[in-house]
C-alpha positions in Angstrom: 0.0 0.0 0.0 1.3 3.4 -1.3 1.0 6.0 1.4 1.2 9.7 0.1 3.5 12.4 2.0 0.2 14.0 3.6 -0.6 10.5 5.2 2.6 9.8 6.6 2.8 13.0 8.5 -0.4 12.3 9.5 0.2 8.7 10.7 3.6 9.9 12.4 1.2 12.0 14.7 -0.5 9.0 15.6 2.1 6.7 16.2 4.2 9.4 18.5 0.6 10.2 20.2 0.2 6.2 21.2 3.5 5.8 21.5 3.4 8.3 24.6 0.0 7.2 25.7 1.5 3.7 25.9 4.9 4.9 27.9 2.4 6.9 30.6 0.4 3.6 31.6 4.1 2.2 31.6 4.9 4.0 34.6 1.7 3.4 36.2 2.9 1.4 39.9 2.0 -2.1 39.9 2.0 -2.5 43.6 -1.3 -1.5 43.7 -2.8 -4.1 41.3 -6.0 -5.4 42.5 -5.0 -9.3 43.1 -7.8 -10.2 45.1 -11.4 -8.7 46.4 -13.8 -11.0 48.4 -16.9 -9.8 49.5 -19.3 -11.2 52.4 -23.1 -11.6 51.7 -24.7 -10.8 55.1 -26.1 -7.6 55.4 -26.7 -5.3 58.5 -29.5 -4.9 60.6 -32.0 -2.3 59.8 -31.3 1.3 60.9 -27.9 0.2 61.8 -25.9 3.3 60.7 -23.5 1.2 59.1 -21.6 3.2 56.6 -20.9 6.1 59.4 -19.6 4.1 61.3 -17.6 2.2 58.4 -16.5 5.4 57.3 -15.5 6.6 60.8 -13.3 3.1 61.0 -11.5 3.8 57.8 -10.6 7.3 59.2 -8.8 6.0 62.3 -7.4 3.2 60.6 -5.5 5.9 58.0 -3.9 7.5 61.0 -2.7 4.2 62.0 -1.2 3.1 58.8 0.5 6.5 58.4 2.3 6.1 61.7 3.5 2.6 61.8 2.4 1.6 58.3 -0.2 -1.0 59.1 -2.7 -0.7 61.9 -6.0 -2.9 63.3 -9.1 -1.2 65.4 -12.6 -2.6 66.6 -16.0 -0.3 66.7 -19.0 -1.0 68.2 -22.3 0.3 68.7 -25.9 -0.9 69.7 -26.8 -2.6 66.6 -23.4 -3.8 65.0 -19.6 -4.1 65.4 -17.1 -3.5 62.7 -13.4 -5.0 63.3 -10.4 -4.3 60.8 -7.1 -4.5 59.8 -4.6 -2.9 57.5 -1.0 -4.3 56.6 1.3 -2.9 54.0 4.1 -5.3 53.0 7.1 -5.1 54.3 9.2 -4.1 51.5 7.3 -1.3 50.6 8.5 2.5 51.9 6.6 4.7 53.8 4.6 6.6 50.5 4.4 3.6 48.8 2.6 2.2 51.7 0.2 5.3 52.4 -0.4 4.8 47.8 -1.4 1.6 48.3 -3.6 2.3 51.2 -5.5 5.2 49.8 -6.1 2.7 46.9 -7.3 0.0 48.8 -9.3 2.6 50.5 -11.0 3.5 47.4 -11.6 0.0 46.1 -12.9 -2.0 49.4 -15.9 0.4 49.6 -17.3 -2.0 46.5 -18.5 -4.5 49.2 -21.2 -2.2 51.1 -23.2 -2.7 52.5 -22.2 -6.1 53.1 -20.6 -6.1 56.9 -17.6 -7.9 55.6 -14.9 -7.5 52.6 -10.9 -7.9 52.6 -8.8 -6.8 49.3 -5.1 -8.1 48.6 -3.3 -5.3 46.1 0.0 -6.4 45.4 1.4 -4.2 47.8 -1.0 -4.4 51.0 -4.1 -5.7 52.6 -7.5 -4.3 53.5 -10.6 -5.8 55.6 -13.3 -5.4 57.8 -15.9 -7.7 59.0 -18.3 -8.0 61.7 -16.2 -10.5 64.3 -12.3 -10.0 65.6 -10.6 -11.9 62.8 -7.1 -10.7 64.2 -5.5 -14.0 65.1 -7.0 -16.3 62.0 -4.1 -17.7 60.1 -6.3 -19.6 57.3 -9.9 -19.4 56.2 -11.2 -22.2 54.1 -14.0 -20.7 52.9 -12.2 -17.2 51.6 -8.5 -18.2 51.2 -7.6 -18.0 47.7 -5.1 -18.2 45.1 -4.1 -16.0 41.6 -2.3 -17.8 39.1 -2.9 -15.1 36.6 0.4 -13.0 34.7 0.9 -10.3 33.1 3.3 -11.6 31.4 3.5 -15.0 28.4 4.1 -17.6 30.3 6.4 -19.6 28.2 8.5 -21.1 30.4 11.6 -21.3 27.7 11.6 -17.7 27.5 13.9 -17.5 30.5 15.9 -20.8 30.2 14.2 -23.1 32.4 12.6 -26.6 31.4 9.1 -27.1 33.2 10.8 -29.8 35.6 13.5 -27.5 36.8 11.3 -24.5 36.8 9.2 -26.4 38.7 12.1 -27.5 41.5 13.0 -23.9 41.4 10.0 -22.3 42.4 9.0 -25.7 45.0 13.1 -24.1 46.4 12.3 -20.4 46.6 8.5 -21.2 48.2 10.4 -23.5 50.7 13.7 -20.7 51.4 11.3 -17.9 51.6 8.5 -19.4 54.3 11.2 -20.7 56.5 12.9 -17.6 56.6 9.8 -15.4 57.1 8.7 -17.9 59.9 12.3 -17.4 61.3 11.7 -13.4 60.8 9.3 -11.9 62.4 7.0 -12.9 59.7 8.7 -11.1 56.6 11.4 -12.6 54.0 12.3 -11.9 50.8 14.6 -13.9 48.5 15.4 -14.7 44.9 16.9 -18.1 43.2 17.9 -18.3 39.2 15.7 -15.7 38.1 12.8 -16.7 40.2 12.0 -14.0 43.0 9.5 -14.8 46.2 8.2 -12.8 49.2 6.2 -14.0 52.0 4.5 -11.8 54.8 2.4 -12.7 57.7 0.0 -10.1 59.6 1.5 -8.2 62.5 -1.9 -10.0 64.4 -0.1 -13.5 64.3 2.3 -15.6 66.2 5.4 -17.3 65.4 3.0 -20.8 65.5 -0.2 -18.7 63.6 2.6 -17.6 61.1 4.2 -21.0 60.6 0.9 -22.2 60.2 -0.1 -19.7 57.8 2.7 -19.4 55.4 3.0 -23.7 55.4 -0.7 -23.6 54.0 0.1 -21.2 51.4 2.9 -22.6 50.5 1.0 -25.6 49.5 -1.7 -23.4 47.4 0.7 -21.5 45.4 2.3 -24.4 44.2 -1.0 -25.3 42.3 -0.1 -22.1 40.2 2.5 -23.9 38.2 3.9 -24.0 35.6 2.4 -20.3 35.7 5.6 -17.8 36.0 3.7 -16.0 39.0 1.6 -17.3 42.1 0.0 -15.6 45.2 -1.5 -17.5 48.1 -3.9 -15.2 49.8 -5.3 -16.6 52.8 -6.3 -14.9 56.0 -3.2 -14.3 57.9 -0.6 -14.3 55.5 0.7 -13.2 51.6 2.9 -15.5 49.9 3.8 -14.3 46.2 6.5 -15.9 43.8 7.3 -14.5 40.2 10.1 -14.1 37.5 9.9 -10.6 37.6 11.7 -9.0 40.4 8.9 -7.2 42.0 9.5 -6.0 45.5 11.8 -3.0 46.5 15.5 -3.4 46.5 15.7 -2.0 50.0 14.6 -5.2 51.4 16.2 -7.9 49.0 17.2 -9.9 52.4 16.4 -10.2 55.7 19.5 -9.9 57.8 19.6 -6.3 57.8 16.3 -6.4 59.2 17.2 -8.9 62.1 19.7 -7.0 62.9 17.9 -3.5 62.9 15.1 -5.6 65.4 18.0 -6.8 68.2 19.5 -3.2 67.9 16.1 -1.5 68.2 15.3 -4.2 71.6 18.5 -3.1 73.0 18.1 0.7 72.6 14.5 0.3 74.0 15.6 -1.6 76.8 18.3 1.1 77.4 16.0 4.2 76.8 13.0 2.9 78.9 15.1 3.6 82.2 15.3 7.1 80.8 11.6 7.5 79.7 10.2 5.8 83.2 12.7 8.6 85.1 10.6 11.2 83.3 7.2 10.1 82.8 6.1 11.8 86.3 7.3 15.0 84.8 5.3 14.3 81.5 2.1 13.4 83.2 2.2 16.7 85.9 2.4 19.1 82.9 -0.5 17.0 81.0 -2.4 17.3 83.6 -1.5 21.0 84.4 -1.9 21.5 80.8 -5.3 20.2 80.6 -6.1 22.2 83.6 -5.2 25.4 82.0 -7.3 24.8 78.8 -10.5 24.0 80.6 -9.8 26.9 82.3 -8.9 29.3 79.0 -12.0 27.9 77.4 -14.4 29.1 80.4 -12.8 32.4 80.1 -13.1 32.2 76.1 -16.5 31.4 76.3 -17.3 34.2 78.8 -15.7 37.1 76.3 -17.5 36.1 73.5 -20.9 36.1 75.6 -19.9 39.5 76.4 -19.0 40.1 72.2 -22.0 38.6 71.0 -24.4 39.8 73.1 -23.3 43.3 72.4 -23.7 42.7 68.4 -26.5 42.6 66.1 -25.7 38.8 65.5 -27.1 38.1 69.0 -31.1 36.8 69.6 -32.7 36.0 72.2 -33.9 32.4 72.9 -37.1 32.6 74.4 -37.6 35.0 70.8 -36.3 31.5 68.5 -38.3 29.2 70.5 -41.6 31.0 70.0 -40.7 32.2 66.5 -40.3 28.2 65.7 -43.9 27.1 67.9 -41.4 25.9 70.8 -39.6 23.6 67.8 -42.8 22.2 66.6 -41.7 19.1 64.8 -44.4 20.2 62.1 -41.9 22.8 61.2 -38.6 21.0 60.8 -37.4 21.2 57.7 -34.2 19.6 57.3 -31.8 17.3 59.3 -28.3 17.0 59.7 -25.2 15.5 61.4 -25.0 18.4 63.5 -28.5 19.5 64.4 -32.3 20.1 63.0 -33.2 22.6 61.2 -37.2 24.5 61.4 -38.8 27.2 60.4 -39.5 29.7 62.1 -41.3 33.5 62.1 -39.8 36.5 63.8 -42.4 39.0 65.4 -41.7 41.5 62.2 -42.9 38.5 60.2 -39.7 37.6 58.5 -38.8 33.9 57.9 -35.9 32.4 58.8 -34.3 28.8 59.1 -33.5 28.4 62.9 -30.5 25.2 63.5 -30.9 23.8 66.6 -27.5 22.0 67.6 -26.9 18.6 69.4 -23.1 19.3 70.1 -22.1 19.1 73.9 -20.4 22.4 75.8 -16.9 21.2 74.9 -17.8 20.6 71.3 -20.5 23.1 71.1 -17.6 25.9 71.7 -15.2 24.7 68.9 -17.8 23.6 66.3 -20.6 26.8 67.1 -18.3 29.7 66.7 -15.8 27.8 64.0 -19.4 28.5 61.7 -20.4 31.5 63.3 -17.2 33.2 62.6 -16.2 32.0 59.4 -19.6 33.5 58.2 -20.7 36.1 59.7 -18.6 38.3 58.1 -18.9 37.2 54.3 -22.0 37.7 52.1 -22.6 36.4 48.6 -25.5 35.8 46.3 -24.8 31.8 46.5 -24.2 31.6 50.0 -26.5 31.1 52.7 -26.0 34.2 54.6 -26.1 33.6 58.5 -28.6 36.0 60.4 -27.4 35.6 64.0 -27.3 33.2 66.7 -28.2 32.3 70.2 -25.8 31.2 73.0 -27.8 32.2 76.3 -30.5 29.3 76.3 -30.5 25.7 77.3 -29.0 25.0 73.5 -27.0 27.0 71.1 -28.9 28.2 68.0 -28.1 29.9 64.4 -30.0 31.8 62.4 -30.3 31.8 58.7 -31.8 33.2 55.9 -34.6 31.0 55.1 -34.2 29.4 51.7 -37.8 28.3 49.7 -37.1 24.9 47.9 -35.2 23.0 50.0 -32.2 21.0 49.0 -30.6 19.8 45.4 -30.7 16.5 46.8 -34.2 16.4 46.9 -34.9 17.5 43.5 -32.3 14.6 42.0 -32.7 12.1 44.0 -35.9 12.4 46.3 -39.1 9.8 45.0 -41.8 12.1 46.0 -39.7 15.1 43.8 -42.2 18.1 42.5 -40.0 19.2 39.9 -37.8 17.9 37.3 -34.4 20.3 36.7 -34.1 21.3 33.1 -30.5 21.2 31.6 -30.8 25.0 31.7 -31.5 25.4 35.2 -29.0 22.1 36.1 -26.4 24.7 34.1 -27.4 27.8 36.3 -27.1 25.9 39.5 -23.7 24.3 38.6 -22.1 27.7 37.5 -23.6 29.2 40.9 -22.2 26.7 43.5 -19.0 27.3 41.2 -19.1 30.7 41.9 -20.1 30.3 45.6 -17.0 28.0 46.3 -14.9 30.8 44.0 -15.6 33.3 46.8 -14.5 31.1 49.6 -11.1 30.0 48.0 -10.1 33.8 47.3 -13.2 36.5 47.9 -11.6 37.5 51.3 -8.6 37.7 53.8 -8.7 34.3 54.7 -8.9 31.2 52.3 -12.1 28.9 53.5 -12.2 25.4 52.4 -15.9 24.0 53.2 -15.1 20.5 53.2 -18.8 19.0 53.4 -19.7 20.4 49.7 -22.6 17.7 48.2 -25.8 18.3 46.8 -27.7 18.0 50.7 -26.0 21.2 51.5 -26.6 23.5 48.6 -30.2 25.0 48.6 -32.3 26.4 46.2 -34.2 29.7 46.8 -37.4 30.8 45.1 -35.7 31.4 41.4 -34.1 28.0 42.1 -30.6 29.9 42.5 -27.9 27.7 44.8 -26.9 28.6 47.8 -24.4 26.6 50.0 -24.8 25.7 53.6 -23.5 24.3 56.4 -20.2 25.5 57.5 -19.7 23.1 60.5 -16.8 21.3 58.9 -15.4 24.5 57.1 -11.7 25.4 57.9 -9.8 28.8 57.4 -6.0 29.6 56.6 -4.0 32.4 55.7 -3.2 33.0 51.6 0.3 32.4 52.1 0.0 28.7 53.5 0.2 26.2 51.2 -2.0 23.7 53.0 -3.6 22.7 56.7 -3.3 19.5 58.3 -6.0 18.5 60.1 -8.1 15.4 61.1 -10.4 14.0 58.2 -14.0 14.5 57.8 -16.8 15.1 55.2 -18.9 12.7 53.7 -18.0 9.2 52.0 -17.9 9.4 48.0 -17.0 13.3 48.0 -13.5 13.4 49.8 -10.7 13.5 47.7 -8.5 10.7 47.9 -5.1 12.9 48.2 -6.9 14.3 51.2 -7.8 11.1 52.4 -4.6 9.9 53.1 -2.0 13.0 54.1 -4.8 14.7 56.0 -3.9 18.3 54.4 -6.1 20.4 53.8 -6.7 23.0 50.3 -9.1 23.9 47.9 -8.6 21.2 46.1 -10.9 18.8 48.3 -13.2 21.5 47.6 -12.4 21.2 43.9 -13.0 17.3 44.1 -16.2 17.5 45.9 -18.1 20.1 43.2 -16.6 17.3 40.3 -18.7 14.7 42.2 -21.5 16.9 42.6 -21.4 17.9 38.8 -20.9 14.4 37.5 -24.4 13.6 40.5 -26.2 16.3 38.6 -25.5 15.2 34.8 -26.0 11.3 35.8 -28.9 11.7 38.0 -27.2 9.1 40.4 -25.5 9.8 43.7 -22.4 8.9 44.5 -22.0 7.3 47.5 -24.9 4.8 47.0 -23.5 1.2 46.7 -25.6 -1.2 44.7 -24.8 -4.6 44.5 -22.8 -6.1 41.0 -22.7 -2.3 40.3 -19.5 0.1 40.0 -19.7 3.1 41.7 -21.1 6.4 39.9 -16.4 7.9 39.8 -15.8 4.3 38.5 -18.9 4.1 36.1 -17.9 7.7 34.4 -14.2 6.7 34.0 -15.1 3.2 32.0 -17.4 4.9 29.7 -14.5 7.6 29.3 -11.5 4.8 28.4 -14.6 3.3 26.1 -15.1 6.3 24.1 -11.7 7.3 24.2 -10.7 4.2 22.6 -13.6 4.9 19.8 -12.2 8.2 19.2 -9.1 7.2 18.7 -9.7 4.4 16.1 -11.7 7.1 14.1 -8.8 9.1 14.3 -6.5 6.4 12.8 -8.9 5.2 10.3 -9.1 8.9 9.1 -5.4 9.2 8.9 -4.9 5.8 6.7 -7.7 5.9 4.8 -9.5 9.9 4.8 -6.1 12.4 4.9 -4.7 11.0 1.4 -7.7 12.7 -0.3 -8.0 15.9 2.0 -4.2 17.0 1.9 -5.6 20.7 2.3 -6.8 19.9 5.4 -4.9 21.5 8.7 -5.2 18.1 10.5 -3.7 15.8 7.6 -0.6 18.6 7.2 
């Protein structure tokens, strides 16, 4: 086939364009490689609150893994109990670990609402279930294997008849569990081109290890002649392949014998030292403590005085009658942090009255974080706050009263009035874009709202957005690059960078309004798990790589075939 000058400069496009598409997903890590996700069937009880609680487990679980890079924890309530553990391989280094985590993170979520799910990446482990699992060294029921490659498994490609490829990897399996079981439950090794690591769970014994790794090591056998293997059962990862695949920092296990008799000996050494000064530590605790109860009473004393003096302040007995003494009739909305009613000031204004549940300790910290964050900033697509009210029984704010309720309600609600138009779905995008504009950068202080989903942005009579609730929202200075601070917002609209460092900027903001956006296009929240069904992030991206993949074969058809004829033509040039 003759191809003219105006085609080959065209195909040359496409080749260098695929060329570095193909070199990007070359770089992509493969420690995170989902080898294995096994999900319960049992359900929770009724009115359980399960995925709060789920969500709030994940959240102390991050802190763990980012101190000590693995971590276990147990939750309980009334109705349920959720028990879980996290465990990054050994060889891995600190980032790599917190990568893998956040990815794990992401993915186990795929198994609610069933009260039980674990996930093997290549680089770490994920589970919860509804029992303490901690010390199980094998499961028969879940315990599994992957013989799958991703590489050709022809076995002559590196040298090796079946037989001896078979004796090498029945030697590595063998080196590798004894040493792990000998080590603390980690070794690494390699032997003629044939590379193997085993790793029990921090939870385990030396005899729950032994046991572990031994049944393994008979399951990933049944993966040859296959040129890779994992055993993953419930206490333990055992993986063998021809590809050297974990880090070179931990390619034997001395080192790390020796680093664990030095680290008993400096302990030893340095606990005299820490049990000489532990009284000191715990008198300034408690001294400190002391002092910040006592700062806080004074605290909450001068803003009394501040507020009371202020055209922010109202009166309680003034809320409670304007709302028919909270008259359930006229609630209107509920949240995390309170209910919400209508209520009627004696000049016959409306306004939305929040009544709080926080306690005195919490009540100071959460109360004023919204009062003063927005108090002092007004725009047309954000809820502006009227006052508040901190003399009664219970703290109370003040709002503007907005009409139509929430966006959720009109997307997702089954008793919905009103169906959005694209028009007015494109007005109320561009206005909650414009609202979170003006917190990023309309004044002094850059506010981050952290809670932004379509429950808290409210439509007024003209159906114009306004966003609400500033109980999670967080200010810093314009020259800070970020904040770190403890996790929180809602599950399916946290980013996942933030999930995992903890520090805070506009870009979890940023995140949240993409979720909203892709809620409000879709029709479909995001955070509502369905079984055998992706969620509404991983739905959008396969429909993108599909039509991506469409566009680009056009593309190439219409360089070979179209461009010859249409050399005029800037794209055929």
């Amino acid at each position: 086939m003759h191809l003219s000058s105006s085609n080959c400069s065209c195909f040359k496009w496409i080749v260098i364009f695929m060329f570095l598409y193909m070199f990007a997903l070359s770089q992509a890590d493969p420690r995170i490689s989902e080898a294995g996700l096994f999900c319960g069937k049992s359900r929770p009880p009724p009115n359980a609150s399960y995925i709060p609680l789920f969500v709030k487990e994940m959240r102390f679980l991050s802190q763990l893994v980012t101190s000590q890079n693995w971590g276990s924890s147990a939750m309980n309530n009334s109705a349920i109990s959720i028990y879980s553990l996290a465990h990054c391989y050994r060889d891995l280094s600190h980032d790599d670990c917190l990568q893998c985590y956040a990815a794990s993170r992401t993915l186990l979520p795929r198994c609610l609402p069933a009260v039980s799910g674990r996930i093997f990446l290549d680089g770490c482990f994920l589970r919860y279930d509804n029992y303490s699992f901690l010390g199980e060294t094998v499961d028969p029921n879940w315990d599994k294997r992957n013989c799958n490659s991703s590489m050709d498994d022809n076995i002559n490609q590196i040298q090796f008849t079946r037989s001896e490829f078979n004796k090498t990897v029945e030697d590595l399996i063998h080196n590798v569990t004894t040493s792990a079981a000998l080590n603390a439950g980690y070794a690494v090794a390699g032997l003629k081109g044939v590379y193997g690591l085993a790793d029990c769970w921090k939870t385990l014994s030396a005899n729950g290890c032994r046991e572990c790794l031994t049944a393994a090591g008979r399951e990933v056998m049944e993966c040859l002649p296959s040129r890779e293997g994992r055993a993953m059962n419930a206490g333990c990862y055992l993986r063998y392949s021809t590809k050297k695949f974990y880090s070179n920092h931990s390619d034997t296990t001395n080192q790390s014998s020796e680093m664990l008799k030095t680290g008993a000996v400096l302990a030893i050494v340095l606990s005299v030292s820490a049990f000489s000064m532990l009284s000191v530590f715990c008198g300034y605790a408690v001294y400190r403590r002391w002092n910040k109860r006592n700062q806080a009473r004074k605290n909450l004393g001068l803003i009394s005085c501040s507020y009371n003096k202020s055209n922010l302040n109202f009166k309680y007995e003034t809320l409670e009658k304007a709302t028919n003494y909270f008259d359930p009739s006229r609630k209107v909305g509920q949240g995390g942090a309170g209910a919400v009613y209508r209520g009627t000031l004696t000049n016959g204004k409306t306004v939305a009255v929040k009544r709080l549940f926080f306690s005195t300790r919490q009540w100071v910290d959460e109360f004023f974080n919204e009062v003063n964050l927005i108090s002092g900033i007004q725009h047309k697509n954000l809820v502006k706050l009227l006052g508040c009210s901190i003399e009664g029984p219970e703290s109370l704010l003040v709002y503007e009263f907005v009409p139509n309720k929430s966006l959720e309600q009109y997307l997702f609600d089954d008793k919905k009035v009103k169906i959005l138009s694209w028009k007015e779905r494109y007005n109320i995008i561009v206005g909650t874009a414009e609202g979170i504009a003006f917190l990023h950068g309309g004044s002094e202080y850059r506010i981050v709202h952290r809670d932004i989903k379509t429950s808290n942005v409210l439509l007024d009579e003209n159906l114009n957005p306004k966003i609400a609730d500033f109980g999670l929202a967080r200010s810093f200075a314009v020259d800070r690059s970020h904040l770190s601070t403890g996790i929180a917002g809602t599950l399916g609209y946290m980013a996942p960078e933030y999930l995992v460092k903890g520090q805070l900027t506009e870009k979890a903001d940023v995140y949240s309004f993409g979720v909203l956006v892709l809620e409000m296009v879709c029709n479909r929240k995001s955070n509502a798990f369905v079984e055998d069904s992706g969620s509404l992030l991983q739905s959008v991206f396969s429909k993108f790589c599909h039509y991506c993949i469409k566009f680009f074969s056009i593309i190439l058809l219409f360089s070979l075939f179209v461009c010859p004829y249409l050399s005029t033509w800037y794209f055929c040039i």
